[in-house]
C-alpha positions, 0 to 999 in steps of 0.5 A: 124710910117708910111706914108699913101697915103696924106704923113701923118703919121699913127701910128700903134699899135700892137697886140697879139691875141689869140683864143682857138676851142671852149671848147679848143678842138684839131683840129688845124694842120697844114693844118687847121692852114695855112688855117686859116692865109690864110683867115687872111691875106685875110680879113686883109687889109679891116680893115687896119690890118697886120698880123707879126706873126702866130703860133698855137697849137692844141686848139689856134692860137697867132697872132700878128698883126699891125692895125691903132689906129682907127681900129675896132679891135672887128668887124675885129675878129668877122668878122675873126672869123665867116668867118674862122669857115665857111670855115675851116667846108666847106674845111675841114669837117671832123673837124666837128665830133670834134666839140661842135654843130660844133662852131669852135672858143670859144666865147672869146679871149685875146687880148693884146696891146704890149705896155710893151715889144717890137714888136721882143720879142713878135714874138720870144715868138709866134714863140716858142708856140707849139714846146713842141709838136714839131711843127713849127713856121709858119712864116709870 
């Protein structure tokens, strides 16, 4: 729990997310990766949001996240979602012969609450996602 700026309360629920490149297609390095969780991080505070954790893959990202029980969760990853596809296809693009009609992000996306396991066993799974690959946890 914790204090807002009137000394109250505030509850904060976790969440893990995870979104896939449209038609699961691998474009997501590192470079791409630390970007997009750049612009995360960016937009972030106007929904009240903060980001715990973020690892990737080459098709998908796991993010896990704290936001306010009032949070407009589906508008923060509609707005994520359409401003990270601009600019990683702005900075980055070459991306852009990888694509299908040049959507980054694929439609859906799974959204957890952590309800049923604890904040520290999430991250821990998040941070192993991809090292069968060999990559690395990109820690927060």
């Amino acid at each position: 729990m914790q204090l807002d700026t009137n000394n109250h309360s505030v509850f904060m629920l976790h969440y893990h997310l995870i979104m896939c490149t449209k038609y699961r297609n691998n474009v997501i390095d590192d470079a791409i990766s630390n970007r997009l969780k750049e612009i995360f991080i960016k937009i972030a505070p106007s929904y009240n949001i903060t980001l715990e954790e973020w690892n990737h893959d080459v098709d998908h990202v796991h993010i896990l996240f704290r936001g306010q029980p009032n949070t407009e969760i589906s508008k923060f990853i509609n707005a994520y979602k359409s401003a990270s596809s601009r600019i990683i296809k702005k900075e980055f693009p070459k991306i852009r012969t990888s694509l299908w009609k040049e959507m980054f992000w694929s439609q859906s996306f799974c959204l957890l609450t952590t309800g049923g396991a604890t904040v520290d066993i999430i991250k821990q799974y998040i941070k192993t996602q991809g090292k069968k690959d060999g990559k690395q946890s990109n820690e927060v």
